[in-house]
C-alpha positions as CSV (number, residue, x, y, z in Angstrom):
1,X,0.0,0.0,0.0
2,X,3.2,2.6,0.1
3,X,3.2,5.5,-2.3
4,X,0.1,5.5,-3.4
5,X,-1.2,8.7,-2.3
6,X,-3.9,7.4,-0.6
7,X,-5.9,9.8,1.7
8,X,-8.3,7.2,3.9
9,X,-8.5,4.0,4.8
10,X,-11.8,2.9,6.2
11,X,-11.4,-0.7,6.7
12,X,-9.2,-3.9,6.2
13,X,-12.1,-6.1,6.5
14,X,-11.5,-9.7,5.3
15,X,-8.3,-9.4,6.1
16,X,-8.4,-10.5,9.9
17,X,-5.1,-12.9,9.5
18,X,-2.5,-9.3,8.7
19,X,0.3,-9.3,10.4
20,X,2.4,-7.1,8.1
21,X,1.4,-3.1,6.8
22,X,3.5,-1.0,4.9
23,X,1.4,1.9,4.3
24,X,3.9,4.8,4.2
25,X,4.7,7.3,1.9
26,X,0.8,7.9,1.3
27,X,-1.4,11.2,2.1
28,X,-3.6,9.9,5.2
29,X,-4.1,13.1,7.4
30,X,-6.6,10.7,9.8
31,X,-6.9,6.9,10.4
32,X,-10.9,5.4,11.0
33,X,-11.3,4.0,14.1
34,X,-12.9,1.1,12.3
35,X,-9.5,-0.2,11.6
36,X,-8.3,-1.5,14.8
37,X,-12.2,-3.9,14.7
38,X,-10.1,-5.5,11.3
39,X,-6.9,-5.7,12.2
40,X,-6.7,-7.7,15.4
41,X,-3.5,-10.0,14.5
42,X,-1.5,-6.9,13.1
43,X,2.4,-6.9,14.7
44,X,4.2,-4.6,12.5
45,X,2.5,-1.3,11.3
46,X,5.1,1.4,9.0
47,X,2.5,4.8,8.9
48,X,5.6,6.8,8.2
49,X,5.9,9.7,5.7
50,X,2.1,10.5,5.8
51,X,0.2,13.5,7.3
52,X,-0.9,12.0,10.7
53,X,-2.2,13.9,13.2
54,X,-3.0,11.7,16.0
55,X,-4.0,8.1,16.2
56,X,-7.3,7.1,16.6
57,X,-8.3,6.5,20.5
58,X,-8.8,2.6,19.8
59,X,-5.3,2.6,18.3
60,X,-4.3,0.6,22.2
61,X,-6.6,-2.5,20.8
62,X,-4.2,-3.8,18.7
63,X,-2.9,-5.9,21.1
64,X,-0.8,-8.5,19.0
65,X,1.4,-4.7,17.3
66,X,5.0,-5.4,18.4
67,X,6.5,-2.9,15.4
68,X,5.2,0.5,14.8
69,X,6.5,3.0,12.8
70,X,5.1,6.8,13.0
71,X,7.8,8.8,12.0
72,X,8.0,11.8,9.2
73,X,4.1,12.9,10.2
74,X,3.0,15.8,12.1
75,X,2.0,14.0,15.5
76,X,1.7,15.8,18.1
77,X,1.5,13.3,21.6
78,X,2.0,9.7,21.3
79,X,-1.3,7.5,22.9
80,X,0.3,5.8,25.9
81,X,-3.1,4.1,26.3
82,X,-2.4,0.2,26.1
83,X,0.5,0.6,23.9
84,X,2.9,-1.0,26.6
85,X,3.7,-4.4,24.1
86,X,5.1,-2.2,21.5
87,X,8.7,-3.8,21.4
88,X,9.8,-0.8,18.8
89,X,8.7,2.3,18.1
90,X,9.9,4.6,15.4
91,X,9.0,8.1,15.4
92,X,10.0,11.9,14.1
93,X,10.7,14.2,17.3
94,X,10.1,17.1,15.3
95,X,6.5,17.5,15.9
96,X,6.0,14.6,18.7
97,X,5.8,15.6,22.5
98,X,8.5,12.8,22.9
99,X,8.4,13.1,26.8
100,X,4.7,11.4,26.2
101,X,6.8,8.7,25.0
102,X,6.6,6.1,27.4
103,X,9.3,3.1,28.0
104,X,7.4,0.0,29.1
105,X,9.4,-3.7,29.7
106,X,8.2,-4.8,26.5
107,X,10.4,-1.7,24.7
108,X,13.5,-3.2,23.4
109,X,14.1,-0.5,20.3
110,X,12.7,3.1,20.3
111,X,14.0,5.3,17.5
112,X,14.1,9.3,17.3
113,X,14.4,10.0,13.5
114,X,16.0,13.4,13.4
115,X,17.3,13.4,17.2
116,X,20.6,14.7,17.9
117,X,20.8,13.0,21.7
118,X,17.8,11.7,23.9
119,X,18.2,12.1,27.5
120,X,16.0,10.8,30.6
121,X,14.5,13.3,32.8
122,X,14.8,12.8,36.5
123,X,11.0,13.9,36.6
124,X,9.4,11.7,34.7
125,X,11.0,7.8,35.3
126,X,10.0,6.1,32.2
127,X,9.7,8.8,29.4
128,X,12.6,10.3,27.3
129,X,12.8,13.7,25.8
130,X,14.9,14.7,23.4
131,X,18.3,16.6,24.2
């Protein structure tokens, strides 16, 4: 699904066994809730180089997503909301709160694209900004 300048996806349905989604390099500026009801088994997700604001608030359902990828859109906060068996996360700091990043046990691999130095603040145990 990469470069092709799509703008919406509604829904994945028939396609219950995915696992795997390239969809960067597209035009989405919003992702339908109605996605996460389709895409139950989904463990690696790339959404990067698109126009994503946010992720939808059912985004936490996909509970079998070990691999997500988010980086080179316009996000501003990234959903913490039963997102703790993400094992790698990929994202662009340049729009991203990245202290709303937060480091779970299951976190073996989180990427800044763009980052010069990521530090841990003593306030928050568990998030990382950027230096």
């Amino acid at each position: 699904m990469s470069f092709n300048r799509l703008r919406v996806i509604y829904t994945f349905a028939g396609l219950t066994a995915l696992r795997y989604l390239d969809a960067s390099h597209n035009e989405f500026d919003e992702l339908a809730p109605e996605l996460t009801e389709s895409l139950r088994q989904l463990e690696h997700l790339d959404l990067s180089y698109n126009r994503i604001p946010q992720l939808p608030d059912h985004f936490g359902e996909l509970r079998r997503l070990r691999y997500l990828i988010l980086s080179h859109n316009v996000i501003a906060e990234f959903p913490n909301d039963r997102m703790d068996v993400l094992s790698s996360v990929r994202v662009c700091p340049h729009h991203l709160a990245v202290s709303s990043v937060v480091i779970t046990a299951a976190l073996v691999r989180l990427q800044f694209d763009g980052a010069t130095s990521i530090r841990q603040p003593s306030s928050r145990p568990g998030c990382c900004t950027a230096a």
